[in-house]
C-alpha positions as CSV (number, residue, x, y, z in Angstrom):
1,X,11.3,3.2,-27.6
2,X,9.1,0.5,-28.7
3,X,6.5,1.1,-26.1
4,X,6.7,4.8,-26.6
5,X,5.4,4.0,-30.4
6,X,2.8,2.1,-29.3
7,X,1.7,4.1,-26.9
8,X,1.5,7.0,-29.4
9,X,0.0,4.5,-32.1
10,X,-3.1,4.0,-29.6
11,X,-3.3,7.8,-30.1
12,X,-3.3,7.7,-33.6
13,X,-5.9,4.8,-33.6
14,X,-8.5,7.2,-32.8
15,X,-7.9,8.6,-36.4
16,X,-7.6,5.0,-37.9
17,X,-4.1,5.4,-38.9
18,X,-1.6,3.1,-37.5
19,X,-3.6,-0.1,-35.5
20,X,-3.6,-2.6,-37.9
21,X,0.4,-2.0,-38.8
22,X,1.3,-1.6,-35.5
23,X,-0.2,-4.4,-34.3
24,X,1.6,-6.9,-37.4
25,X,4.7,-4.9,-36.7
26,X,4.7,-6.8,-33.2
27,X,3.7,-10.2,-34.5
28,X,6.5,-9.8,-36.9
29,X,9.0,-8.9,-34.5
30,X,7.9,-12.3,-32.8
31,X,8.4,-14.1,-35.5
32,X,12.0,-12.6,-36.6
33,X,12.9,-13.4,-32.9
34,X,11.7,-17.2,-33.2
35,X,11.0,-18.9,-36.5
36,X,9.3,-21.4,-35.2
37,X,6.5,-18.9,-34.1
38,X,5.7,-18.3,-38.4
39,X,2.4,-19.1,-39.6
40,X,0.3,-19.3,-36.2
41,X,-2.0,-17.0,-35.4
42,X,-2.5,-14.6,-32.4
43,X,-4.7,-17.3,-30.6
44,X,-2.1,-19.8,-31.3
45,X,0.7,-17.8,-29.9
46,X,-1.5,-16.9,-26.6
47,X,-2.1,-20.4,-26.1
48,X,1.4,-21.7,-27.0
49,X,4.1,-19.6,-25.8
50,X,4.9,-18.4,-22.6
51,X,7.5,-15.3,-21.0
52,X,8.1,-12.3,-23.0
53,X,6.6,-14.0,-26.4
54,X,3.5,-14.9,-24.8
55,X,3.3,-11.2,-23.0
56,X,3.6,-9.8,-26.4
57,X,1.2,-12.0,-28.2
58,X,-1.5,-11.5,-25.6
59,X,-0.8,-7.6,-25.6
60,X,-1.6,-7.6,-29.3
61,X,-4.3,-9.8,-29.2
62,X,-5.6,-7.9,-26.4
63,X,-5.4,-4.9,-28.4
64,X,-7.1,-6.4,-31.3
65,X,-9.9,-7.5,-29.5
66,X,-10.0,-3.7,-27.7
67,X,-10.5,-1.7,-30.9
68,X,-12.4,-4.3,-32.5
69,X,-15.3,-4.3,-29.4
70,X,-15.7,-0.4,-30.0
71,X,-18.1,1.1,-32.5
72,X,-19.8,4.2,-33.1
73,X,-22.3,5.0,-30.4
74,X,-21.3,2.3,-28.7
75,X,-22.1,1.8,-24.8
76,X,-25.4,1.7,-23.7
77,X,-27.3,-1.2,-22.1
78,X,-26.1,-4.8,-22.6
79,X,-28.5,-7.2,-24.7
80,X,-31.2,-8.8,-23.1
81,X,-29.2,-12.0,-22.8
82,X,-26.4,-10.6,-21.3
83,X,-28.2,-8.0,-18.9
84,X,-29.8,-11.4,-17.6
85,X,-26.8,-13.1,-17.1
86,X,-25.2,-9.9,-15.6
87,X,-28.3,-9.9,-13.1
88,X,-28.0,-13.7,-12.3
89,X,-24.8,-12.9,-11.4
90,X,-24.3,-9.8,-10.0
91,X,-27.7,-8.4,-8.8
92,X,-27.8,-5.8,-11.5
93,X,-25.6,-4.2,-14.1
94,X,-24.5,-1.5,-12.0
95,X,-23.6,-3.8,-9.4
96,X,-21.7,-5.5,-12.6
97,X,-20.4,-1.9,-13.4
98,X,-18.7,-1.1,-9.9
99,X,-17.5,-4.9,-9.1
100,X,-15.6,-4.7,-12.8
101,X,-14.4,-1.0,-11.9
102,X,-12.8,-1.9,-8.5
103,X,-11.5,-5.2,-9.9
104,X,-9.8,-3.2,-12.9
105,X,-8.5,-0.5,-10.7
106,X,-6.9,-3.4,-8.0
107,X,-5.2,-5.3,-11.4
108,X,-1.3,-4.4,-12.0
109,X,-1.1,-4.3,-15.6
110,X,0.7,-2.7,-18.5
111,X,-2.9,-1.5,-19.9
């Protein structure tokens, strides 16, 4: 039922309502399941904890980082820096754009 709220609270997120609580509702249930876990952070728990905890810290963290790399009218064209680095690497950034698609689509994930 868990993942049915969340998955609904992604919904809601597009009308700013639940992210933020939904997202300290799963660090919390982390730390009620393990008191040792209180007081780190969401980087902490990534790079600490492994299994089920570390699944669910990295979900929320993941998360976190998600809604926090959106913006309005966001998209467009990288920044010159990074539309250099995207060409050193990968010919051009639509080269970039269908490399990262087909790598996405091949990755087994929850997300």
């Amino acid at each position: 039922m868990r993942s049915l709220c969340r998955i609904l609270g992604c919904c809601q997120v597009a009308a700013g309502s639940v992210r933020g609580s939904e997202q300290e509702g799963t660090r919390d249930e982390l730390v009620a399941a393990d008191a040792a876990l209180a007081g780190k952070s969401r980087e902490d728990l990534v790079r600490t904890t492994s299994g089920a905890v570390f699944n669910q810290a990295a979900q929320v963290w993941n998360h976190t980082f998600y809604w926090h790399s959106m913006k309005p009218q966001g998209g467009g064209e990288p920044p010159a820096a990074l539309r250099a680095a995207i060409e050193e690497a990968f010919g051009s950034v639509s080269s970039f754009k269908e490399k990262l698609s087909a790598a996405a689509v091949g990755q087994f994930g929850s997300g």
